[in-house]
TORMIKOL-421636 format. One record per residue: residue in three letters; x, y, z of N, C-alpha, C, CB in turn; residue number from 1. Coordinates in steps of 0.1 Angstrom, whole numbers. Glycine has a CB too. Layout:
TORMIKOL-421636
(rec ala; (X; Y; Z); (X; Y; Z); (X; Y; Z); (X; Y; Z); NUM) ...
This chain:
TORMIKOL-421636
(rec unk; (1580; -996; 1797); (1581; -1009; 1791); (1572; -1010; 1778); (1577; -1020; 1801); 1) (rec unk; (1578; -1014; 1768); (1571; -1017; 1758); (1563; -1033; 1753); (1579; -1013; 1748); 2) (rec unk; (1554; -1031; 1753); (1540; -1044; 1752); (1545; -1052; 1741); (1521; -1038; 1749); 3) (rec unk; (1546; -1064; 1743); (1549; -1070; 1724); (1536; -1070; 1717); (1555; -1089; 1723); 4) (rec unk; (1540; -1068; 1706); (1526; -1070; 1694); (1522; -1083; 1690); (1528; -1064; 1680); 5) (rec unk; (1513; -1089; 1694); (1513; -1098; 1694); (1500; -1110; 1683); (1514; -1098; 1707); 6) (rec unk; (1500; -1116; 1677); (1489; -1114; 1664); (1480; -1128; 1666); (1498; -1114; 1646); 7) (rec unk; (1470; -1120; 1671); (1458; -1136; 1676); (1452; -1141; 1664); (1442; -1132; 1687); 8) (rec unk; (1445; -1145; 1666); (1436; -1152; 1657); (1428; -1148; 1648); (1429; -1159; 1663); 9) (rec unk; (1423; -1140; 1646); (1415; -1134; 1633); (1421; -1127; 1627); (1404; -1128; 1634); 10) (rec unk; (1436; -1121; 1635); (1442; -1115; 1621); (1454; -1122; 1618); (1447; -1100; 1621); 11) (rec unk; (1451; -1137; 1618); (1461; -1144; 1610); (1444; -1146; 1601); (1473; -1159; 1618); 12) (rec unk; (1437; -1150; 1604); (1427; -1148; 1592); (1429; -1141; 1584); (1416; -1145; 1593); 13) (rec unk; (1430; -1130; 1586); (1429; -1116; 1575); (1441; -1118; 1568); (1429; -1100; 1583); 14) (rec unk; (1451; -1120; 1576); (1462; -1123; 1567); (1464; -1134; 1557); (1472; -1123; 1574); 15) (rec unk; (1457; -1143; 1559); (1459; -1156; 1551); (1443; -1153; 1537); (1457; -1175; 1564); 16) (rec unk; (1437; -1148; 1540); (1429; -1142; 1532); (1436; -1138; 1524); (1422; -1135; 1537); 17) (rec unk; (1442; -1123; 1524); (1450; -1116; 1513); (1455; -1122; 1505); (1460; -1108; 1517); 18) (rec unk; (1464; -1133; 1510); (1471; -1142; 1507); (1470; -1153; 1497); (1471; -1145; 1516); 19) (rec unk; (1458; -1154; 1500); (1444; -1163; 1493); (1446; -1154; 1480); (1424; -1163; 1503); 20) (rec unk; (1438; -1141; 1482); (1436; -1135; 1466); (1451; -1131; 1463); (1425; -1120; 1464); 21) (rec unk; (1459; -1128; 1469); (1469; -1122; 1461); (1477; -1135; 1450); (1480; -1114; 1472); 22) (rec unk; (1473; -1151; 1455); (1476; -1163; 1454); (1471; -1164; 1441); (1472; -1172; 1463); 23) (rec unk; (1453; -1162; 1443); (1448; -1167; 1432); (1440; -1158; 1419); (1440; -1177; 1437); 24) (rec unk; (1444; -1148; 1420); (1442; -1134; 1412); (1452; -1126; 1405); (1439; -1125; 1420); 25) (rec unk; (1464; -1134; 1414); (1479; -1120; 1408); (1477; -1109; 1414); (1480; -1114; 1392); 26) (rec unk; (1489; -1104; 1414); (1489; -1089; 1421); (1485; -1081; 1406); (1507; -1083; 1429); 27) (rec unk; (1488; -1080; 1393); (1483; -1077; 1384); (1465; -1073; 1386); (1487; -1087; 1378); 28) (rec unk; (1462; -1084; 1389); (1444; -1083; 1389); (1439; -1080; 1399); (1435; -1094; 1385); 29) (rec unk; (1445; -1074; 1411); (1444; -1071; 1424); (1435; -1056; 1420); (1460; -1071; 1433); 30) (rec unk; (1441; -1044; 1412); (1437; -1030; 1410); (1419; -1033; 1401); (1453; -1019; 1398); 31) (rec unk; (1423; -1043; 1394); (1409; -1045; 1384); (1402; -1048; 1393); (1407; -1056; 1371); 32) (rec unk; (1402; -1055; 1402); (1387; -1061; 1407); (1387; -1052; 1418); (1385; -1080; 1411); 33) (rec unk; (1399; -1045; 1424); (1389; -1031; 1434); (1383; -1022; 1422); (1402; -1018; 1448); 34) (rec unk; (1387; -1017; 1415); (1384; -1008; 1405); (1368; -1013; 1403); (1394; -1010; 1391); 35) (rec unk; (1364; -1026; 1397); (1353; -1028; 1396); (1344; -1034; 1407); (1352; -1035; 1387); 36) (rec unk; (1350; -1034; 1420); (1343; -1035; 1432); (1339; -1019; 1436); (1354; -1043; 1443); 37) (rec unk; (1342; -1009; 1433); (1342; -999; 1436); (1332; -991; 1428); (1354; -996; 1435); 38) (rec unk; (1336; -994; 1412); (1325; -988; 1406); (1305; -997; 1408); (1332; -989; 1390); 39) (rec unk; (1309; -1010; 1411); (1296; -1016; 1416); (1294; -1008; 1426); (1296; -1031; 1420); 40) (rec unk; (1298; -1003; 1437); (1292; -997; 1446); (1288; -983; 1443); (1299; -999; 1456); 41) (rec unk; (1299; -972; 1436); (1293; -962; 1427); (1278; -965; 1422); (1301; -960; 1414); 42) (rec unk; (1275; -976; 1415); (1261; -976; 1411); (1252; -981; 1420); (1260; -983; 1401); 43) (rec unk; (1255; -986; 1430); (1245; -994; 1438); (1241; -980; 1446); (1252; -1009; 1450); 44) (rec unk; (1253; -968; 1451); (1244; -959; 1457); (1241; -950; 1445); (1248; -952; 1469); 45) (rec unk; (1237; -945; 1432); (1234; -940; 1426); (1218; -944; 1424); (1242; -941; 1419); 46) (rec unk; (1219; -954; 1427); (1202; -964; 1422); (1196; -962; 1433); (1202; -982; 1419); 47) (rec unk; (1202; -963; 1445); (1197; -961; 1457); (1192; -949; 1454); (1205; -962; 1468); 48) (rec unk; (1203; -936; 1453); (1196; -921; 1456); (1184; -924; 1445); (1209; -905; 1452); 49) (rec unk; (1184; -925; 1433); (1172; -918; 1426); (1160; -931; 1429); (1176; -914; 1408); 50) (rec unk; (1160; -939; 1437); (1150; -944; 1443); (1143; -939; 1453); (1153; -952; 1447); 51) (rec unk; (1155; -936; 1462); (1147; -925; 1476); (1141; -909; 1467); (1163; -920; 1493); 52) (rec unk; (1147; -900; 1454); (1146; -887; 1450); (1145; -891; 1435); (1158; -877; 1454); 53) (rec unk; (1137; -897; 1435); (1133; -897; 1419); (1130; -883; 1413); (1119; -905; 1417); 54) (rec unk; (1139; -890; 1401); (1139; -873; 1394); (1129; -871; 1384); (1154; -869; 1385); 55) (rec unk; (1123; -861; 1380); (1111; -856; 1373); (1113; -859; 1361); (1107; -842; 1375); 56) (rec unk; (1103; -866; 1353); (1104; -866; 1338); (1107; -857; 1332); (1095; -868; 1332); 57) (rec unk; (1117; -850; 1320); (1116; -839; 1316); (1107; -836; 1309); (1124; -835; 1313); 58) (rec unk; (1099; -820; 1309); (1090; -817; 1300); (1092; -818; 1286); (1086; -806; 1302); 59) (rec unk; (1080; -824; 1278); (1081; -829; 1259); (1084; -815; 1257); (1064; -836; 1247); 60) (rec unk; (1094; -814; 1245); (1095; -801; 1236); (1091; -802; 1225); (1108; -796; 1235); 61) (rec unk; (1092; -789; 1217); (1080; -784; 1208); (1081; -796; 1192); (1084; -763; 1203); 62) (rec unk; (1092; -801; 1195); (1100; -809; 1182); (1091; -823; 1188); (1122; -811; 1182); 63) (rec unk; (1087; -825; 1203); (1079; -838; 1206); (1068; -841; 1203); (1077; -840; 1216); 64) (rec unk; (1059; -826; 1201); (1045; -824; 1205); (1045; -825; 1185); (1039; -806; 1217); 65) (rec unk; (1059; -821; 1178); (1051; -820; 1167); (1056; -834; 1160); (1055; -805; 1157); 66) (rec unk; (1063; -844; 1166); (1061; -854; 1158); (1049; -861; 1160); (1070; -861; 1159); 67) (rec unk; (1046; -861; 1177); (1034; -866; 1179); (1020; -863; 1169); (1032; -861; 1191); 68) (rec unk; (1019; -853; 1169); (1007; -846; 1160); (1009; -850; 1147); (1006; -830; 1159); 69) (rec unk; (1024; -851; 1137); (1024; -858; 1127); (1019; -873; 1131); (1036; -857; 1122); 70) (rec unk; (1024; -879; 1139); (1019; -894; 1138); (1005; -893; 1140); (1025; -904; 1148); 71) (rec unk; (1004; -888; 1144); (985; -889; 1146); (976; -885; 1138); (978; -881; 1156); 72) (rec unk; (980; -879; 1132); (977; -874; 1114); (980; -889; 1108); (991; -860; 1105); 73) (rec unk; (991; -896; 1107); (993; -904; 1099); (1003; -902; 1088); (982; -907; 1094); 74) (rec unk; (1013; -890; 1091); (1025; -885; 1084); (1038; -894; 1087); (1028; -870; 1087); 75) (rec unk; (1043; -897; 1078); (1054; -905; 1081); (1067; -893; 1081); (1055; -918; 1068); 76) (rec unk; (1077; -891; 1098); (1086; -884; 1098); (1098; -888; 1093); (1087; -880; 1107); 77) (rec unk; (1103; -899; 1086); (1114; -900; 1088); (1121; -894; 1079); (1116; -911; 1088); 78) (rec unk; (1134; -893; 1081); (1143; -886; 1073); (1136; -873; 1070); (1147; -893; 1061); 79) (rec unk; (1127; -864; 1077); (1122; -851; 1071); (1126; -842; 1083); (1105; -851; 1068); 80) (rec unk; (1130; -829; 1081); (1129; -819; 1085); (1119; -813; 1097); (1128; -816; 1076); 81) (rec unk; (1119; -804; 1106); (1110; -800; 1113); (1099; -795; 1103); (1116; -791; 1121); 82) (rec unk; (1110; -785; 1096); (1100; -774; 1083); (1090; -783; 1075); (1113; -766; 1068); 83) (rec unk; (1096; -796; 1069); (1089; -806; 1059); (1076; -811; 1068); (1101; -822; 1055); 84) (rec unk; (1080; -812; 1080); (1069; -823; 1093); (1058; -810; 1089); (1076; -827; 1117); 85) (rec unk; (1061; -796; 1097); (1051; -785; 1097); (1045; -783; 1084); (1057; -772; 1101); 86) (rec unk; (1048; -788; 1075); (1044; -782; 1060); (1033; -794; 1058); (1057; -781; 1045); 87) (rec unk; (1037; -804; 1063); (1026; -822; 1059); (1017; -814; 1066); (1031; -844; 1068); 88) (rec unk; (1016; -815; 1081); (1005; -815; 1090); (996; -800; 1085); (1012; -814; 1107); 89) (rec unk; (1005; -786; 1081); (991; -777; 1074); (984; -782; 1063); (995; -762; 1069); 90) (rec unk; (993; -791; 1055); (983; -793; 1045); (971; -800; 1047); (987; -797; 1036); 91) (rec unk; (978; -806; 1056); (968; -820; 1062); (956; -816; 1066); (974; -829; 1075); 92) (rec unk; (957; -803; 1074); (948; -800; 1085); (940; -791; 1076); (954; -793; 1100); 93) (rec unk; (943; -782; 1067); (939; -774; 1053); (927; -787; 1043); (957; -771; 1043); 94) (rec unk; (932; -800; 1044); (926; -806; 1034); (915; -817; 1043); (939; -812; 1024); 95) (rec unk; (911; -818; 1054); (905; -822; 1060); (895; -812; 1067); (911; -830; 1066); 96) (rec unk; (893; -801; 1075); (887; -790; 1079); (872; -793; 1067); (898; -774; 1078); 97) (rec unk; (862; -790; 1076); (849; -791; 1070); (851; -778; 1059); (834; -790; 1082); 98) (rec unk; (842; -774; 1051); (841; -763; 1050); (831; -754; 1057); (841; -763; 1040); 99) (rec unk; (833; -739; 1058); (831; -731; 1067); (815; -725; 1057); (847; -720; 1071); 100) (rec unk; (807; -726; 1068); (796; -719; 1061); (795; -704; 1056); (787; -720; 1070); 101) (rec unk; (787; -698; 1046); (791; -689; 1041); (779; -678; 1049); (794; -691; 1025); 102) (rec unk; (784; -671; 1051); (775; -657; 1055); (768; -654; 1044); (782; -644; 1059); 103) (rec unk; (753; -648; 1053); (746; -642; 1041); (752; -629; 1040); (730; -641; 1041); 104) (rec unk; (749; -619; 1026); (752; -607; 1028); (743; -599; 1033); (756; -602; 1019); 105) (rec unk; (742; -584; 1037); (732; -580; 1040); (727; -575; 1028); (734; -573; 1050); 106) (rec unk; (711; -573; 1027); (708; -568; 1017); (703; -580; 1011); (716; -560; 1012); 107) (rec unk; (701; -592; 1010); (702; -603; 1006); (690; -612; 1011); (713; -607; 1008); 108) (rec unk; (678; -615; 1005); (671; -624; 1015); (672; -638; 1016); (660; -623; 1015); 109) (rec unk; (672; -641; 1029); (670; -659; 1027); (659; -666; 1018); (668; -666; 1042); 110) 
């Protein structure tokens, strides 16, 4: 014997629900708002993971360390070159350096 199917009460809810959005959305805007229900949740566990596995800063590279050193000099990088930045900062560092005491020679008295 086969059981009739028979539809209680919360899934005439469910069904009058659908019903509801398919009413007041269009079936048109039915794919957009799972689409962006979907990608909200793409991000919500994305944010999650690198909350629980925060990822490591990446290490400064050599182009970091040398703008830094220009700014700290007081070299303005913009629009310049790596080559131009390296050429400011030797001169820089050439034209500030104390000067170097001079040796006596031998043979020579104080």
């Amino acid at each position: 014997m086969v059981d009739s199917v028979a539809i209680t009460g919360w899934e005439w809810i469910v069904i009058l629900v659908i019903l509801a959005v398919i009413m007041i959305w269009g079936p048109n805007e039915i794919p957009k708002l799972a689409r962006s229900l979907g990608q909200a949740k793409k991000e919500f566990e994305r944010a999650q993971r690198e909350f629980t596995n925060p990822t490591p800063e990446p290490e400064p590279t050599s182009d970091d360390y040398l703008i830094q050193t220009a700014k700290s000099l007081g070299i303005d990088t913009a629009g310049k070159t790596k080559e131009q930045i390296s050429k400011e900062i030797l001169e820089r560092a050439r034209t500030t350096q104390p000067p170097t005491p001079t040796q006596p020679q031998s043979g020579q008295q104080q």
